[in-house]
N, C-alpha and C positions, 0 to 999 in steps of 0.2 A: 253707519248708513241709516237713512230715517226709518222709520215703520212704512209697512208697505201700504198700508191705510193713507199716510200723507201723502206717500208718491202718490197712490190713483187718485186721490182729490186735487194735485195737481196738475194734471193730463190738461192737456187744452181739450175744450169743447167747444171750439172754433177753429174745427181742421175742417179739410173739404171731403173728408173722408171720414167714417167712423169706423170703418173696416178694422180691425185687431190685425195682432203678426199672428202670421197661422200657426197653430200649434206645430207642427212638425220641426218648426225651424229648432235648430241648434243652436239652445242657448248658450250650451256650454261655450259653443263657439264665438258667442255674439259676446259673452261676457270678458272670454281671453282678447278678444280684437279690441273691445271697448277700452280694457287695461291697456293693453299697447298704446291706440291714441291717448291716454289720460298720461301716461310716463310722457310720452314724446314732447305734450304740451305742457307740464310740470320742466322739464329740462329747458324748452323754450323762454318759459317765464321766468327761471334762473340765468336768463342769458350764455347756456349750451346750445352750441350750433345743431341744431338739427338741419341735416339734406331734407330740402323741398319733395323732394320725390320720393323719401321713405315716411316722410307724413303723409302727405297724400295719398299713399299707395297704402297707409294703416287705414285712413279712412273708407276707402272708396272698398274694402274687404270688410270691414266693416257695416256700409251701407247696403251688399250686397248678401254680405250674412242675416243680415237685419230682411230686405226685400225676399229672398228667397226666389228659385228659378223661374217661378214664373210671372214673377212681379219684372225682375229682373230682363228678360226674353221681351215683355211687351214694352217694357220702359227704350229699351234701345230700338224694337220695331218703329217708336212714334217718333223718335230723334229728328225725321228729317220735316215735320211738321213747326219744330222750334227754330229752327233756321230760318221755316217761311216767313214764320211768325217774326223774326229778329228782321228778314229784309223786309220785310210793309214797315217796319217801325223806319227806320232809314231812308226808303225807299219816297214815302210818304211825307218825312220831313216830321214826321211825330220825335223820334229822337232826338234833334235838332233843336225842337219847339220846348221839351223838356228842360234839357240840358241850359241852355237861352235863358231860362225862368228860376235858374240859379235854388236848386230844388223846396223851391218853393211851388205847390202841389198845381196841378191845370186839373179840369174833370174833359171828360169826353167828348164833352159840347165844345169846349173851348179850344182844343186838340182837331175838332173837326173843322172846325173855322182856319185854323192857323193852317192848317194841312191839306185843304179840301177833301178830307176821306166822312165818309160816312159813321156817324158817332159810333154805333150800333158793331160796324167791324173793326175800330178802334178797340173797343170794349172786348170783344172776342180772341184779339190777337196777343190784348194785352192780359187775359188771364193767365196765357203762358208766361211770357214774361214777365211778369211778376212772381209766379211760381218761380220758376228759375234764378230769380235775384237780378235780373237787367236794371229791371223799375220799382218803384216800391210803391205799395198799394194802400193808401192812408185812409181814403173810407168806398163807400161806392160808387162806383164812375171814375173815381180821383187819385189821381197819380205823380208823382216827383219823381227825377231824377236821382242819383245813388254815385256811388265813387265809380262803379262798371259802368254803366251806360254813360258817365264821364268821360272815363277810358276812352270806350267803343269812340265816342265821336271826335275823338283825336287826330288829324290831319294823317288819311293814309291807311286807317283802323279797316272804316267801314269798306272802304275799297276792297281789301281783304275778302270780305265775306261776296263782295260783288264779282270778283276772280272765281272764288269756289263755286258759286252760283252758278258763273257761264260756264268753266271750266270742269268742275270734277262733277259735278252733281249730274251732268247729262252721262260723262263717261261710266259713272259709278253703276247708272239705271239702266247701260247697253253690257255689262259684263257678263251677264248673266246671257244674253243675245250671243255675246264673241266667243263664248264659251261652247255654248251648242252647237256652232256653224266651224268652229278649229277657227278662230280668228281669233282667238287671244294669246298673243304673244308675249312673252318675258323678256327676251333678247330676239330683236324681229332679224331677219335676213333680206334683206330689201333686195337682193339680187332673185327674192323667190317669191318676191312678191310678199311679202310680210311685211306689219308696219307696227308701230304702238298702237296702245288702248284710244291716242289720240286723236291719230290720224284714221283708226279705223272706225274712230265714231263721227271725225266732225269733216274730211275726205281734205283733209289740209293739216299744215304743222301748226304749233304755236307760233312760231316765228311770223308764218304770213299772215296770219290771222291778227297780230299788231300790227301788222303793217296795212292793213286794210281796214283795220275798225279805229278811228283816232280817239275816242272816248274807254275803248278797251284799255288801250296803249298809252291814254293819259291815268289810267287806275292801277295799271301795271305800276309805271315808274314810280307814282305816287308812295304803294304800298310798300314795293321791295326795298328804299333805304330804312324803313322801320319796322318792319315786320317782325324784328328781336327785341325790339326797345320794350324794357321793363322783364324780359325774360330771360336776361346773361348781361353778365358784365363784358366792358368790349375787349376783345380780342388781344388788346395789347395792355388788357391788366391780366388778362389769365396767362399768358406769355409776356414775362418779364423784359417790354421792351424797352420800359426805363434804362435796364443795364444793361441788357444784352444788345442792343443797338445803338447803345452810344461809345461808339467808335472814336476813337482818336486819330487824328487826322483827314476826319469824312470832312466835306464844307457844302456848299449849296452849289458849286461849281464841279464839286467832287466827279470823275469819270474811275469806275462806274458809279451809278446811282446805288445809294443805301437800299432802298425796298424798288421795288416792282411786285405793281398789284396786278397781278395775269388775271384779265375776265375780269375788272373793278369796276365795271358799268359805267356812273359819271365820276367817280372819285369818292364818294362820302366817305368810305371807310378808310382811306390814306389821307384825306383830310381828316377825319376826324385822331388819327393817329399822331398826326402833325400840331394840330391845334393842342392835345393832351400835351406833350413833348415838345415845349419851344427850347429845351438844352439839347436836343438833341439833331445833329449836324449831319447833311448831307442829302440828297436829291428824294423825292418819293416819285415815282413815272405809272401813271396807270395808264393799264391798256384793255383795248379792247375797240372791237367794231365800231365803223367809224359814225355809224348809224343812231349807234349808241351815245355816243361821243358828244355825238352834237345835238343832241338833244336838249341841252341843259349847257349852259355857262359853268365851265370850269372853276371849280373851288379854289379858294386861295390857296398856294402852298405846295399845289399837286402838278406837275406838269403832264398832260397826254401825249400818245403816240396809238395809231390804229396801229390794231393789230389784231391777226388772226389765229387763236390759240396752238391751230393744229398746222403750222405752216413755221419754219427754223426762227428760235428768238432771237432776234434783233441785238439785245442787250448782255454783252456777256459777265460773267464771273460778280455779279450783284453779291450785296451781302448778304439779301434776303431775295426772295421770289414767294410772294406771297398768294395762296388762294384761297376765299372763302366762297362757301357752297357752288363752287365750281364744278367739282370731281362729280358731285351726285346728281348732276345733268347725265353721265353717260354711265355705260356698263364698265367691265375691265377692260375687254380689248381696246374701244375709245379711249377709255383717261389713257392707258400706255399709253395710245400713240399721243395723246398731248401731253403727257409728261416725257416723253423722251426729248422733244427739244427744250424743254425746264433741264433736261439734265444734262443735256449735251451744253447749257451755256453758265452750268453750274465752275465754281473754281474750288480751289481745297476749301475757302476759306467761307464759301456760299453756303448757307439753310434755305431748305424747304419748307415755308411753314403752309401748312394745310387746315384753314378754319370749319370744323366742320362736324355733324354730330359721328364722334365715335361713342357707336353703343355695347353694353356689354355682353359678350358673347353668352351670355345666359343673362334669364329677368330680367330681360330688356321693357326698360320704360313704354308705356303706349304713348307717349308723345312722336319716340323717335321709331317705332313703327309706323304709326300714322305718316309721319315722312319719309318715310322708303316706300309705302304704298303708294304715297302723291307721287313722287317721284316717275316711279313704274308707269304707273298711268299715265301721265303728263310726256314723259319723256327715253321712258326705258332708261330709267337710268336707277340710283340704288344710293339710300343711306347705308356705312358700311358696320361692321362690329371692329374690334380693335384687331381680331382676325384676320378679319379680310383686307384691314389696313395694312398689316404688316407683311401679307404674301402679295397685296399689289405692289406696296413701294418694294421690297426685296427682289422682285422679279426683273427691276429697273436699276439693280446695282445701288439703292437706296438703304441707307440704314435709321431706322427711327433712331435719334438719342432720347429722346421725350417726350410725353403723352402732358401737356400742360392741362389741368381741370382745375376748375374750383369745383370742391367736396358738392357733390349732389346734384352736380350738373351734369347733362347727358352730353353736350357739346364739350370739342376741344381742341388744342391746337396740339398739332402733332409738327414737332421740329426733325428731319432729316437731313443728313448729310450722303455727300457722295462715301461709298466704300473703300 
């Protein structure tokens, strides 16, 4: 290691801070974490798999052994300031105007022309975000675009952050409200007058609420067939459907159909299933509301049928019945009762496959918390552990055969049969 003379001559003295780490912090500590991340990315650069989520999860114990509590307590109190900051950029057409300019740099003036926002709160919004890594900050006033804020503006991204906006951010700031008054509910009882965190903050469900705002409901559709893309591979590479769904004897006429997507929205995910897999032979039928349905033009590939998840399937003895993020719209009593007509039209030779995040019953990832929290709120409904997977399907006469993951992913596909 150099002399410690060399390291403090190279310290930047161009931070926005000249504040030191407090003496108290634990260095010992901050040294052994520092090690962990230095091995993790030494194995990476020898092309050793490391899981995404035990890097990350080195670092971010790291940055926090590094900040100390109460670096750490205020950094999360300002959190919901960088979201602002992230919709004006969006919102304004600043993102847009960047990303367009092929990150070749705009200054503030020029930002405020293209965008009609005020230089001055351009400049303000944008010191977060560049802090944060959205934008990058090339001199004063002057800004470029970056591979994220690339990202961000990808057909469907920023819609995303327009969902959370309407949707969690008001219910998040009445919690503390539902809480004081016994109106916050986990599993509501609607025969007692109990609702979700949803309906008890906005006096309506999700559902009617698209159906009444059509700029909601065109940012819905938008975001939900991409909202994974770049953070899992699809479904039917972590589940071996190359071989386990190429059937001998299946054809395009086949009765029954190969898959049934229960609750597939317009079809993208059994299209895209079908488009991977052109050797493989036999019907794909998605279902779901008819409301849904006809929203959108039918993908090549995929034939529809409305239908009502919680009312007898239609389709019996399939070779698959497939559902992604389906289940974690409801509690347990809900999915039973929509998985019992899955299983009533299951045959010996039928799987269940269920896309969805199973978390682990201990040190569970904060991604797949943060989605059982949305969940709740949004819906009363619930991301499960591999626990609670296996005592809801079991209760149903269901037997996991297997938990399909790729290494480091919190998401998976869980294949069941009848008992």
């Amino acid at each position: 290691m150099a002399p410690v003379s060399t390291l403090q001559n190279g310290l930047s003295q161009n931070g926005v801070s000249h504040e030191t780490v407090s003496p108290d912090t634990d260095v010992n500590s901050v040294l052994s974490l520092a090690n962990k991340v230095s091995e993790l990315a030494v194995l990476q650069t020898h092309q050793v798999p490391v899981p995404q989520e035990e890097f990350l999860q080195a670092i971010q114990r790291l940055q926090i052994a590094v900040e100390g509590p109460a670096h750490y307590v205020a950094r999360k109190r300002h959190e919901p300031n960088e979201y602002a900051a992230t919709l004006l950029a969006i919102d304004s057409g600043v993102l847009e105007a960047l990303v367009d300019n092929g990150r070749k740099p705009l200054s503030a003036q020029e930002l405020a022309k293209k965008s009609k926002t005020d230089p001055l709160l351009i400049t303000r919004f944008m010191r977060i975000l560049t802090a944060i890594a959205l934008f990058d900050e090339v001199d004063l006033d002057l800004y470029r675009s970056n591979e994220i804020s690339e990202w961000l503006a990808r057909p469907g991204q920023a819609d995303g952050y327009r969902l959370i906006a309407r949707w969690i951010l008001p219910i998040t700031s009445n919690v503390s409200s539902l809480w004081k008054t016994d109106r916050l509910f986990q599993f509501p009882d609607e025969s007692k007058g109990e609702h979700n965190p949803f309906i008890e903050t906005f006096k309506t469900t999700q559902w009617d609420m698209l159906r009444k705002d059509p700029d909601l409901k065109r940012a819905f559709d938008s975001y939900m067939p991409i909202r994974r893309n770049g953070l899992r591979v699809p479904w039917y590479e972590i589940y071996p459907a190359a071989t386990e769904l190429d059937i001998q004897g299946y054809s395009e006429q086949h009765e029954p159909p190969l898959l049934v997507d229960v609750g597939g929205n317009t079809g993208y995910e059994s299209a895209s299933f079908k488009a991977a897999n052109p050797h493989i032979k036999g019907r794909a039928v998605v279902q779901d509301l008819a409301e849904t349905l006809n929203s959108s033009v039918a993908p090549e590939g995929v034939e529809r049928q409305v239908y009502d998840c919680f009312t007898p399937q239609p389709i019996k003895g399939a070779r698959a019945y497939f559902m992604k993020a389906l289940l974690h719209d409801f509690d347990d009593a809900e999915s039973r009762r929509l998985l019992r007509h899955t299983v009533d039209a299951m045959g010996p030779e039928s799987s269940l496959l269920i896309d969805d995040w199973v978390l682990p019953d201990t040190n569970a990832p904060v991604a797949g918390g943060t989605y059982d929290i949305m969940m709740w709120l949004l819906l009363s409904g619930m991301e499960r552990s591999e626990g609670q997977w296996r005592a809801l399907l079991e209760s149903l006469g269901l037997e996991i055969k297997r938990i399909w993951r790729k290494e480091g992913v919190g998401e998976g596909v869980i294949e069941a049969k009848k008992r």
